[in-house]
TORTI-452451 format. One line per 8 residues: for each residue x, y, z of C-alpha. Coordinates in nm, 4 decimals, always signed. Example, Ala and Ser with C-alpha at 12.3 -4.5 7.8 and 13.67 -1.06 7.14 Angstrom:
2
+1.2300 -0.4500 +0.7800  +1.3670 -0.1060 +0.7140 $
***
This chain:
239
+1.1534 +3.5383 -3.1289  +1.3733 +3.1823 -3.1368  +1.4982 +3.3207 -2.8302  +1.2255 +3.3864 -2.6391  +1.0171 +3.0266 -2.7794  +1.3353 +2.8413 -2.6589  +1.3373 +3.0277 -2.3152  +0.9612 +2.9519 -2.2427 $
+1.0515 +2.6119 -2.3240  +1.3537 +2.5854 -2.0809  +1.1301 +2.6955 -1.8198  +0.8863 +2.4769 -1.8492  +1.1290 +2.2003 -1.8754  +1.2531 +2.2913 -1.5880  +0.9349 +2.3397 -1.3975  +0.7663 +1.9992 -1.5059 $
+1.0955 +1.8205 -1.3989  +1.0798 +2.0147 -1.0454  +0.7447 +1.8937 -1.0115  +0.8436 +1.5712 -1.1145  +1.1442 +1.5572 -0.8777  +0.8577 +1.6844 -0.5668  +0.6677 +1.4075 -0.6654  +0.9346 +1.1364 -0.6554 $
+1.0947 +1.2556 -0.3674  +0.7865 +1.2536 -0.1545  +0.6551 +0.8466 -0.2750  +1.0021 +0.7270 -0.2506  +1.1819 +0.9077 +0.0400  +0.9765 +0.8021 +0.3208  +1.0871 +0.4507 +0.2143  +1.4273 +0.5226 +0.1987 $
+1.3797 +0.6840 +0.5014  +1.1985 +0.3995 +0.7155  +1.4606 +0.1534 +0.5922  +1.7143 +0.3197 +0.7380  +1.5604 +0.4028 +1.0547  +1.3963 +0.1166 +1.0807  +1.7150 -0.1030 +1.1498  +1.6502 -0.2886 +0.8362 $
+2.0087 -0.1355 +0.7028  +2.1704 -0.2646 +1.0176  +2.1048 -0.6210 +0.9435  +2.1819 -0.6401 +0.5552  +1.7992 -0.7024 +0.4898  +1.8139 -0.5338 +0.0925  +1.7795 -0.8685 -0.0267  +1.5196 -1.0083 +0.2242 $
+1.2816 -0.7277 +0.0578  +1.4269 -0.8205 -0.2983  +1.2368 -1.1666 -0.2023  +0.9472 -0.9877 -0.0168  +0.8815 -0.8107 -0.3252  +0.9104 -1.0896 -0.5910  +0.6493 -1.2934 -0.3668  +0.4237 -0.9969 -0.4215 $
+0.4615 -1.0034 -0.7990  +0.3797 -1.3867 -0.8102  +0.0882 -1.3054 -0.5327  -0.0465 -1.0335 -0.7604  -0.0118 -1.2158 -1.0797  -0.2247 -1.5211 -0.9319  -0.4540 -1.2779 -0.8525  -0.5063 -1.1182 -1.1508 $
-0.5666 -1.4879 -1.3528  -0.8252 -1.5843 -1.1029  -1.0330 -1.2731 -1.1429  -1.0253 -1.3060 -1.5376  -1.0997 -1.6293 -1.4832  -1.4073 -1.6346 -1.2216  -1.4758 -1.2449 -1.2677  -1.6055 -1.1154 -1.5605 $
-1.6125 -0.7281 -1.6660  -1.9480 -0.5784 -1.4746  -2.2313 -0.5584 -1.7277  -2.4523 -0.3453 -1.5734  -2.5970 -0.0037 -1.6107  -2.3582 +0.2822 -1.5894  -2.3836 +0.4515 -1.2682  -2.4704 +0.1283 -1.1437 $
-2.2659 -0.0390 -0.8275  -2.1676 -0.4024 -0.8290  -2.1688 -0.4173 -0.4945  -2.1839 -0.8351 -0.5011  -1.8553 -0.8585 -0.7558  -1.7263 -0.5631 -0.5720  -1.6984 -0.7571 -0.2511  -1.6014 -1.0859 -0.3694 $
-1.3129 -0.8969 -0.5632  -1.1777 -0.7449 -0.2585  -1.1625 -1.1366 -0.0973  -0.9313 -1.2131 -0.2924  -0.7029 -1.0048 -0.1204  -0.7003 -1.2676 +0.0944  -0.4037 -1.4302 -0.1085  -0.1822 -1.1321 +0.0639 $
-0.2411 -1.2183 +0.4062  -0.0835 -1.5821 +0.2643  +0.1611 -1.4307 +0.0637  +0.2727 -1.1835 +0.4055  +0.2975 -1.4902 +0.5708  +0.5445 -1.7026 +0.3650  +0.7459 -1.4386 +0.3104  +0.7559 -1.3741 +0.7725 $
+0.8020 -1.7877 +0.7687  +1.0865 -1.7891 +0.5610  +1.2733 -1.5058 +0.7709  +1.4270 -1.6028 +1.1150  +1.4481 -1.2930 +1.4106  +1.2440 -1.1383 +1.6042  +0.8705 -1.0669 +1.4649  +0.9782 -0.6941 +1.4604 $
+1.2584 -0.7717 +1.1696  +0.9905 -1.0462 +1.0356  +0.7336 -0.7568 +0.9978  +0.9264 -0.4714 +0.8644  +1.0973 -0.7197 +0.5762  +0.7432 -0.8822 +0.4839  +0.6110 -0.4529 +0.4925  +0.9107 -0.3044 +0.2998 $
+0.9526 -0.5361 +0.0277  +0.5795 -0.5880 -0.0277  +0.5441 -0.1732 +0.0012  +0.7670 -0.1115 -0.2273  +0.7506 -0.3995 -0.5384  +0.3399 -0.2192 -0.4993  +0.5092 +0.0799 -0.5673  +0.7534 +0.0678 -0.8081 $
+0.4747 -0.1434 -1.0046  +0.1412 +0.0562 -0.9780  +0.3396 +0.4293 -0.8957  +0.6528 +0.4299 -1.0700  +0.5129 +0.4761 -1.4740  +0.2629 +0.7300 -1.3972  +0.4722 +0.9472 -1.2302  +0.7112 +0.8967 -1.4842 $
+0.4711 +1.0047 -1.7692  +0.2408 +1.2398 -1.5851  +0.4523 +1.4238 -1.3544  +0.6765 +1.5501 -1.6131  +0.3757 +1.6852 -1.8688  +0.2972 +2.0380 -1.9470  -0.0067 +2.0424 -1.7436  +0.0158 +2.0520 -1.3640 $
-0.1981 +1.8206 -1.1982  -0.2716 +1.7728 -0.8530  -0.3460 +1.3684 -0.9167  +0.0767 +1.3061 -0.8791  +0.0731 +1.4750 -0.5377  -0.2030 +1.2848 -0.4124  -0.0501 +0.9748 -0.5696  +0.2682 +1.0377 -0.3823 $
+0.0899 +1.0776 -0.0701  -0.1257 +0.7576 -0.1217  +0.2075 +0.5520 -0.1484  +0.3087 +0.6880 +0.1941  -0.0727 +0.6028 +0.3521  +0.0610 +0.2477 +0.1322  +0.3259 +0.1679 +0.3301  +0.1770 +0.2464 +0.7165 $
-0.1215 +0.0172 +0.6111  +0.0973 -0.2651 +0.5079  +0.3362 -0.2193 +0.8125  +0.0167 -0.2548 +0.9878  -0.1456 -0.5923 +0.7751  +0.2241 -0.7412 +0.8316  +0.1870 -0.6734 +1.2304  -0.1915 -0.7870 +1.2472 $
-0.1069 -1.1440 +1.0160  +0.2206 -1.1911 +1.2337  +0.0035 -1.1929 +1.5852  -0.2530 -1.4341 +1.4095  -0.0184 -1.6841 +1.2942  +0.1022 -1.7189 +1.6811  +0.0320 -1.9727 +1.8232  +0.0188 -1.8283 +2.1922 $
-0.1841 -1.5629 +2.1074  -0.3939 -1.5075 +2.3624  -0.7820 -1.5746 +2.3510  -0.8812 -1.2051 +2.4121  -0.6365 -1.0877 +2.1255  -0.8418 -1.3451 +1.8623  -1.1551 -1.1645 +1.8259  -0.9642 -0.7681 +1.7659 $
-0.6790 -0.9569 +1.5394  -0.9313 -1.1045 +1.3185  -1.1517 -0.7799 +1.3235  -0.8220 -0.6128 +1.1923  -0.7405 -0.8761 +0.9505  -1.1145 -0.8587 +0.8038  -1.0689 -0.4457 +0.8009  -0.6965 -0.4131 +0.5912 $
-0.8288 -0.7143 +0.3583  -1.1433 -0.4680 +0.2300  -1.0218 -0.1313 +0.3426  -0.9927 -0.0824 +0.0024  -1.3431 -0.2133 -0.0703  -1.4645 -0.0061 +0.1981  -1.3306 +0.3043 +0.0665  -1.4949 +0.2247 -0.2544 $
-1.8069 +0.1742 -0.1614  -1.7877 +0.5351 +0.0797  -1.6842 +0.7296 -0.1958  -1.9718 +0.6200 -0.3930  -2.2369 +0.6502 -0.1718  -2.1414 +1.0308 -0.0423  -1.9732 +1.1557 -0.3856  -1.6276 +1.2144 -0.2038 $
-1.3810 +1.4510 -0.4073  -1.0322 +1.3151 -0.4651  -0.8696 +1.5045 -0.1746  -1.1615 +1.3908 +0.0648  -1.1451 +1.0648 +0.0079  -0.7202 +1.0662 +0.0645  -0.8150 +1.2289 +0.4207  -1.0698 +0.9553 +0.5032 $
-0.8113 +0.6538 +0.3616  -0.5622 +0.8320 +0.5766  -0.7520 +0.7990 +0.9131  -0.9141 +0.4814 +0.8266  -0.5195 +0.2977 +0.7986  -0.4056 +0.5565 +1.1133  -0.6601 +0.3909 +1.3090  -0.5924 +0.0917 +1.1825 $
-0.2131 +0.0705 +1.2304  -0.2992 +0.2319 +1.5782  -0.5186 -0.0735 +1.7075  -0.2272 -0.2903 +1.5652  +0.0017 -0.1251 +1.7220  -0.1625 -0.0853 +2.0573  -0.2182 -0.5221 +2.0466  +0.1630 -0.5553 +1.8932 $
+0.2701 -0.3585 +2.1771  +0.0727 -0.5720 +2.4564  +0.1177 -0.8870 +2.3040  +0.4928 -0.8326 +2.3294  +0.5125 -0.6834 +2.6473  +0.3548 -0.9739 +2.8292  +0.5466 -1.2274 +2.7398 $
***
């Protein structure tokens, strides 16, 4: 009977750490792998994203005193959207866009190398800080859940939309950007600064299950890094 108890337990060891390992493997590798592909390797950049990354610490830990300061916990009924304190939460997002651009000032090369280092570090300090823990602690419990594979997957949709906020806040801060690219850039900049907001408020108003509302954040930051892409690209090209 010892036996068999100890067995079950084995396997179920080994099953929650497989699970865990699945989940790890698909938040982290993509990083691992767009680092290396990227070039990034090529040019000793680990510590460039080091710095990346600590700016986004500082960035996020100003943000989070001036919301306890000027925002207070919503009140209201239950149920009940603060739509108002909703939206003025999501500008303060705005401090990224700065924080992006410090950390593309302070790099010298060409605005592709500026953009991936500003991305990668500020991709990754997001996920090692908000990711890292609960996949720790959940993914390796006796209960499967399907909340660690959609976490995984959000870190991945992560990293494309902040490639994409990097490129967009790199072509505004030019200062021969062209007059037709002003209007689009800023749309973009508006659109990554309260996607979030955005997807809030959509999954609210339609009831949107977990898995639905990864699939719309996924083609919401596709299209996005698509349009930045597409200017990136022709911004480059003609000059």
């Amino acid at each position: 009977m010892k036996r068999r108890v100890k067995l079950i337990c084995a396997r179920l060891w080994t099953m929650t750490l497989f699970h865990f390992g699945n989940c790890f493997a698909l938040a982290y590798f993509p990083y691992f792998i767009t680092y290396k592909c990227s070039g990034l390797s090529e040019y000793n950049a680990f510590w460039r994203c080091v710095q990346a990354g600590a700016t986004y610490l500082f960035v996020q830990l100003c943000k989070m005193l001036f919301l306890a300061t000027f925002f207070p916990t919503w009140e209201g009924g239950a149920g009940v959207y603060d739509f108002v304190g909703e939206f003025m939460k999501a500008t303060v997002d705005l401090a990224d866009l700065l924080g992006l651009h410090l950390v593309m000032s302070r790099n010298a090369g060409k605005g592709e190398y500026k953009i991936m280092v500003a991305a990668m570090g500020w991709a990754t300090a997001e996920l090692v800080m908000s990711r890292c823990i609960p996949l720790w602690v959940g993914a390796r419990g006796i209960e499967f859940d399907w909340k660690y594979i959609q976490m995984s997957f959000d870190s991945n949709i992560s990293l494309v939309h902040y490639i994409a906020m990097a490129a967009v806040v790199w072509m505004f801060t030019r200062y021969d950007l062209p007059k037709s690219f002003r209007l689009p850039v800023t749309v973009l900049l508006g659109l990554c600064v309260y996607k979030a907001f955005l997807m809030e408020l959509f999954v609210h108003m339609f009831l949107l299950g977990s898995w639905t509302a990864l699939l719309v954040k996924a083609v919401l930051t596709g299209a996005i890094s698509l349009c930045s892409l597409f200017l990136f690209i022709t911004l480059v090209h003609s000059n």
